[in-house]
C-alpha positions in Angstrom: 18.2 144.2 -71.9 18.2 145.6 -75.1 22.3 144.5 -75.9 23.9 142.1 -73.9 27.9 141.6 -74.1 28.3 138.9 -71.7 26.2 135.9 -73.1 24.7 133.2 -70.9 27.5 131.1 -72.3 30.2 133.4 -71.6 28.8 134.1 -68.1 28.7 130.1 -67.5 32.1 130.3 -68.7 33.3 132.8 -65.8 31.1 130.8 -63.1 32.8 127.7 -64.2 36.3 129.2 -64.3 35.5 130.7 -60.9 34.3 127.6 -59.3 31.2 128.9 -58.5 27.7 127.5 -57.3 25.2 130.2 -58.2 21.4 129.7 -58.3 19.8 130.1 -61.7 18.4 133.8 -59.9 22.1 134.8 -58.7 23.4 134.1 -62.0 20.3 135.8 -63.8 21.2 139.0 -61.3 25.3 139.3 -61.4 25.2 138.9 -65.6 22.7 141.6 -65.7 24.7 143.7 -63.5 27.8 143.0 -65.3 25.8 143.9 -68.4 24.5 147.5 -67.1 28.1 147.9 -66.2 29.8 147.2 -69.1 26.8 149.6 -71.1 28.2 152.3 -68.6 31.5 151.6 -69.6 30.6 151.8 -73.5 28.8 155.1 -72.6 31.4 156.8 -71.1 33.7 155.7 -73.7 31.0 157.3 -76.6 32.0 160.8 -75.3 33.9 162.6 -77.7 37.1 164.8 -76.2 39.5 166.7 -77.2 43.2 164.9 -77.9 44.8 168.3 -76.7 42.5 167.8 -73.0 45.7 167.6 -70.2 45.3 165.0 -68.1 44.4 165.4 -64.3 45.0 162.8 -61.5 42.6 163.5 -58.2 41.6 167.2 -59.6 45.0 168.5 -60.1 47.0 168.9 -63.4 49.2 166.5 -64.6 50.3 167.9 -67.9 52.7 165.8 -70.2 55.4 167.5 -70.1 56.2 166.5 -66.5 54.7 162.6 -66.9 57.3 160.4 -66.2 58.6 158.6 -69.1 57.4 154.4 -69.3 60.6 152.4 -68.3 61.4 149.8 -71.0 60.4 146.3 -70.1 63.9 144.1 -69.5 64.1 140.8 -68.5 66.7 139.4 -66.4 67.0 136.2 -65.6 67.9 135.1 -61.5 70.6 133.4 -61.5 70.0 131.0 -58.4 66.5 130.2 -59.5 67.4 126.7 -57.6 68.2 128.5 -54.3 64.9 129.5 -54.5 63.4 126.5 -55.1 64.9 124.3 -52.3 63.2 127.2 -49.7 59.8 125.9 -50.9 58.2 123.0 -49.1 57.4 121.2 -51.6 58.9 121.3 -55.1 58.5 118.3 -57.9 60.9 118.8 -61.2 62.5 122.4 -61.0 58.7 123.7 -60.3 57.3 125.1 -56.7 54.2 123.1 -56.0 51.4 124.8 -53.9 49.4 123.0 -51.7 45.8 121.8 -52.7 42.9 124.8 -51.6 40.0 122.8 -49.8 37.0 123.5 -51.2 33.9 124.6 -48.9 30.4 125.4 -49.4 29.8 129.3 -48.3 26.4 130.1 -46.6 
């Protein structure tokens, strides 16, 4: 592969962050994959259009004049964060704990 974006290292990375077992093939075969996707990705991004080009969702126009306006970002607190707590099974100072996932080997 003449580029690669996702290093052995970086894919390791993922796999370990994933808690995955791959075999040295598997993860030869997904990081390549990744990599051809990502160079489609880059590809697509390379062509050049217009700034003016209206934007269409499904085939149809969706020019900007009609686009809804993004809705500012507010936060507001709960105020009976507590109630909410004391609903979960299990909770250990103020936090909702989740129960341990079992891990299994697939295949």
């Amino acid at each position: 592969m003449e580029s690669e974006t996702i290093s052995v290292e970086m894919f390791n990375e993922f796999v370990q962050v994933a808690e995955l077992e791959l075999t040295p093939e598997e993860s030869k075969s997904i990081r390549e994959k990744m990599n051809e996707q990502l160079r489609v990705i880059h590809e697509l991004e390379s062509i050049p259009l217009d700034e003016q080009l209206t934007p269409v969702i499904h085939g149809n126009p969706y020019p900007r004049d009609i686009q809804a306006p993004l809705r500012e970002d507010i936060w507001k607190p709960f105020e009976n964060t507590q109630g909410i707590i004391d609903q979960a099974p299990r909770s250990q100072d103020g936090y909702i704990v989740s129960p341990d996932v079992p891990h299994q080997k697939l295949g």
